[in-house]
N, C-alpha and C positions, 0 to 999 in steps of 0.2 A: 359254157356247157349248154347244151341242147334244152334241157328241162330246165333250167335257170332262165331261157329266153322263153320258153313257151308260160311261165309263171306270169315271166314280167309283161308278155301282151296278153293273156291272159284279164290281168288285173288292169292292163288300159282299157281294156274293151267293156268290162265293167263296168270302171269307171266313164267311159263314153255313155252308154246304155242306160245305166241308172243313176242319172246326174242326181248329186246330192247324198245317196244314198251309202257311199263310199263303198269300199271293198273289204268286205270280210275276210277272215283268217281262214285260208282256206289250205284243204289238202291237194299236193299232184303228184300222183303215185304211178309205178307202173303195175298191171293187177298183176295175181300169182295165175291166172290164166289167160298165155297170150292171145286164145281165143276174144276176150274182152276187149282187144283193142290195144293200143302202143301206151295209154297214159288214163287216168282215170283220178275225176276232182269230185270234191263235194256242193262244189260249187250252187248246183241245184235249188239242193237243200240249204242252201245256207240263207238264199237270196228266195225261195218260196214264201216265207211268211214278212217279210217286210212288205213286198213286192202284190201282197196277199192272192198269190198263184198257186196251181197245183204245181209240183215237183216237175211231174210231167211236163207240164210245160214248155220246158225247157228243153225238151229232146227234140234232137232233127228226127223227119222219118228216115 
C-alpha cells in the first residue's frame, strides 16, 4: 500500500538526517481537509525539541 511505503521512506530519511537520533513514533494520516494536502505526520513536532529547532523549521516554502 501506498501509505505503508511513504511511512517506511519516511522513517529512512530520518533516520539518514538525524544519525543517531533514531526515529520517533510517529503519525501519517490523510487530513479531513483535502485542501491540506494528500497525507499529514507529526513528524515536526516530534523531532523539534531533540533536534532543539523551531517546529517550523521543518516546513518547505
Amino acid at each position: 500500500m501506498f501509505r505503508d511505503e511513504l511511512h517506511k521512506n519516511i522513517s529512512q530519511a530520518v533516520e539518514n538526517l538525524a544519525d543517531g537520533l533514531g526515529v520517533p513514533d510517529f503519525s501519517l494520516e490523510a487530513p479531513e481537509n483535502a485542501e491540506h494536502g494528500d497525507y499529514a505526520t507529526n513528524m515536526a513536532l516530534l523531532l523539534a525539541k531533540p533536534l532543539e529547532r523551531n517546529p517550523t523549521a521543518f516546513v518547505l516554502p
